[in-house]
Structure formats: C-alpha cells, structure tokens
C-alpha positions in Angstrom: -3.8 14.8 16.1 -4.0 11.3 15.0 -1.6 9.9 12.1 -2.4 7.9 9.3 -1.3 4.9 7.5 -2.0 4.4 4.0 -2.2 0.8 3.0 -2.0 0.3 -0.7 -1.9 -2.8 -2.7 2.0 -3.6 -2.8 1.8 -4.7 0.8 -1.7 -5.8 2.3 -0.9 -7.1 5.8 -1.1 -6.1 9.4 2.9 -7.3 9.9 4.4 -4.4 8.0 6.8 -2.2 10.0 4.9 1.1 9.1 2.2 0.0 12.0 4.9 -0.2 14.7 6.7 3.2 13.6 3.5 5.2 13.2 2.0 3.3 16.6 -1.7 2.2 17.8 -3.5 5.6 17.8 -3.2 5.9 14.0 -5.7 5.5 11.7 -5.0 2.3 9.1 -6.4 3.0 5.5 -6.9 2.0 2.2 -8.7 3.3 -1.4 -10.5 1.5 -3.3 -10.0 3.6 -6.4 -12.0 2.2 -9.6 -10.3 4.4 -11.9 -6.6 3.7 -10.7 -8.2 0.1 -11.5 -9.2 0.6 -14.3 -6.0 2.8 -15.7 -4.1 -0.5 -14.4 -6.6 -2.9 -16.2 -6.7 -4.8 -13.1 -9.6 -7.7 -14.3 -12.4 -8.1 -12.2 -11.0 -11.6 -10.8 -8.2 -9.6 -9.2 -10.2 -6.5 -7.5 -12.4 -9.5 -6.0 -9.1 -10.6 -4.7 -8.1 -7.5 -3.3 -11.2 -6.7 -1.9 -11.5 -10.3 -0.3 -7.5 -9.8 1.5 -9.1 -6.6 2.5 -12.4 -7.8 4.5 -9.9 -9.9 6.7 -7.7 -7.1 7.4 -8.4 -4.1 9.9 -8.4 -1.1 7.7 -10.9 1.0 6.9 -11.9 1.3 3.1 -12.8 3.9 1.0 -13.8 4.6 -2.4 -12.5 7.6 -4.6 -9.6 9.2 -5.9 -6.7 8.1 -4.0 -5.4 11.4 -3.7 -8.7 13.3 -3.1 -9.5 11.0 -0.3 -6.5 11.2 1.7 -6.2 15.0 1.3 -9.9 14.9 2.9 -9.0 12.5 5.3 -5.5 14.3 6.5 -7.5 17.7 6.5 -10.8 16.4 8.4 -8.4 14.9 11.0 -5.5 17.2 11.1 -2.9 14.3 10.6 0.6 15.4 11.4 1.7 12.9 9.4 1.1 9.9 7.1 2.9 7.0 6.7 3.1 4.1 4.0 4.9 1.1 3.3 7.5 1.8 0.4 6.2 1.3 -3.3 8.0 0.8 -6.7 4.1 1.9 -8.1 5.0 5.6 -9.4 1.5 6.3 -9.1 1.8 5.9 -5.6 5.3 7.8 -5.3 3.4 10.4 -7.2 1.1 10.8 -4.6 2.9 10.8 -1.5 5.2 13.7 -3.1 1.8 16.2 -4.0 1.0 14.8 -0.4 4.2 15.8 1.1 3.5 19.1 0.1 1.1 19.8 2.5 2.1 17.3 5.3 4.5 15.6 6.4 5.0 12.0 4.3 7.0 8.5 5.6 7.7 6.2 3.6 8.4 3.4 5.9 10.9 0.1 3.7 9.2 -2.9 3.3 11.2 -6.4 4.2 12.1 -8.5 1.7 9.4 -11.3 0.9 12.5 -13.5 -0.2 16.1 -12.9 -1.3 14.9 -12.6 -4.6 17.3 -10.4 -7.2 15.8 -7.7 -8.3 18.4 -7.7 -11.5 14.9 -7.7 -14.0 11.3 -7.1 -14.1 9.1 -9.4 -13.6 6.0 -8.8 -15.8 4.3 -11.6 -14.0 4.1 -13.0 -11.0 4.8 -16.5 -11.7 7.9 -15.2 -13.1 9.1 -13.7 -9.8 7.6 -17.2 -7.6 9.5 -19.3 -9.9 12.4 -17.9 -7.8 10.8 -17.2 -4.8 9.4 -20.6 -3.6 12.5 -22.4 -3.9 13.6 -20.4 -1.4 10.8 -20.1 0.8 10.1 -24.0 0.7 13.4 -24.8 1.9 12.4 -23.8 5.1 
C-alpha cells in the first residue's frame, strides 16, 4: 500500500524532508485547484509561475478540489498514510485534519529558508526578502 505525499504551494521542491521520511515508493502529488486560486485571488502571472516550478519538478498534477482529489486518490490506492510538508495555510491545515479522519496524516516540519523572525506578518514577500537576502548573500 503505497503512501502519498502531498506537495502544496508553501514548499515546491524535491529537497524537503517529507520525501526522505515517507521514502521512494510513495507517490509525490500536487492539485492544481482553480477555485482554491481563485478564493486566494492568486493573478494569472502567479498560477503561470506555479505551474512553470511545477513542470520541472517530479510530481504528478491534478486538477480539482484539493480535498476531493486526495480522498480519491488515498481510497483508489489504499494509502496507509499521507504525508506533507508543514503549512501555516489554514486551508491546508483544514484539510489534512478532515483527512486525518479517515487516514493516517504527517505533517513532516519544513527547514528554515533563513533565520528570518517570524515576530510579524509579512503581507508581501518583498517584505519578508528585505530580511532574508542579507542573510543569505552573506554566504
């Protein structure tokens, strides 16, 4: 019974721990979910961003409701268990608890990207960069 690894948008790489903990045999996925898009107002320029980081990465894509689709996909495959990288989305914390429901659910901590303090929000990202890349230049 294979395990599966849902890849959302707060961490779109193939160097995440969640790929060594839930090992080679599982299945690496993410949804492309128009109307989570579109509740976000994500602008066109930035789905063609995410879609672009996606077609270099080894994941398989699918389009739907997040949730729908990876009850399908869990069921159809009989996962044991589905992993993620940690999120501050709610969205997504709301899904992997209706998730855990039915299977078991790891939510597997992201690394830092830089020693960053988390004291505020950052409504952009240049905000948070500002901060970031004088750390991450230094090296």
């Amino acid at each position: 019974m294979p395990d599966l690894i849902w890849i959302h948008e707060d961490f779109l790489s193939e160097n995440h721990p969640v790929f060594k903990k839930a090992g080679t045999d599982a299945t690496s996925v993410f949804i492309w979910d128009k109307n989570y898009f579109k509740s976000r107002e994500y602008s066109t320029k930035r789905q063609v961003f995410l879609f672009e980081t996606l077609c270099s990465l080894p994941f398989d894509i699918y389009e739907g409701d997040t949730l729908d689709i990876l009850k399908k996909l869990a069921t159809k495959d009989k996962t044991e268990t589905l992993y993620m990288p940690e999120t501050p989305n709610p969205v997504f914390q709301e899904i992997a608890k209706t998730l855990a429901q039915d299977i078991s659910v790891e939510i597997i901590e992201t690394p830092p990207f830089a020693d960053v303090p988390m004291d505020k929000t950052y409504k952009r990202f240049f905000q948070y960069w500002k901060k970031a890349k004088k750390q991450l230049l230094k090296a």
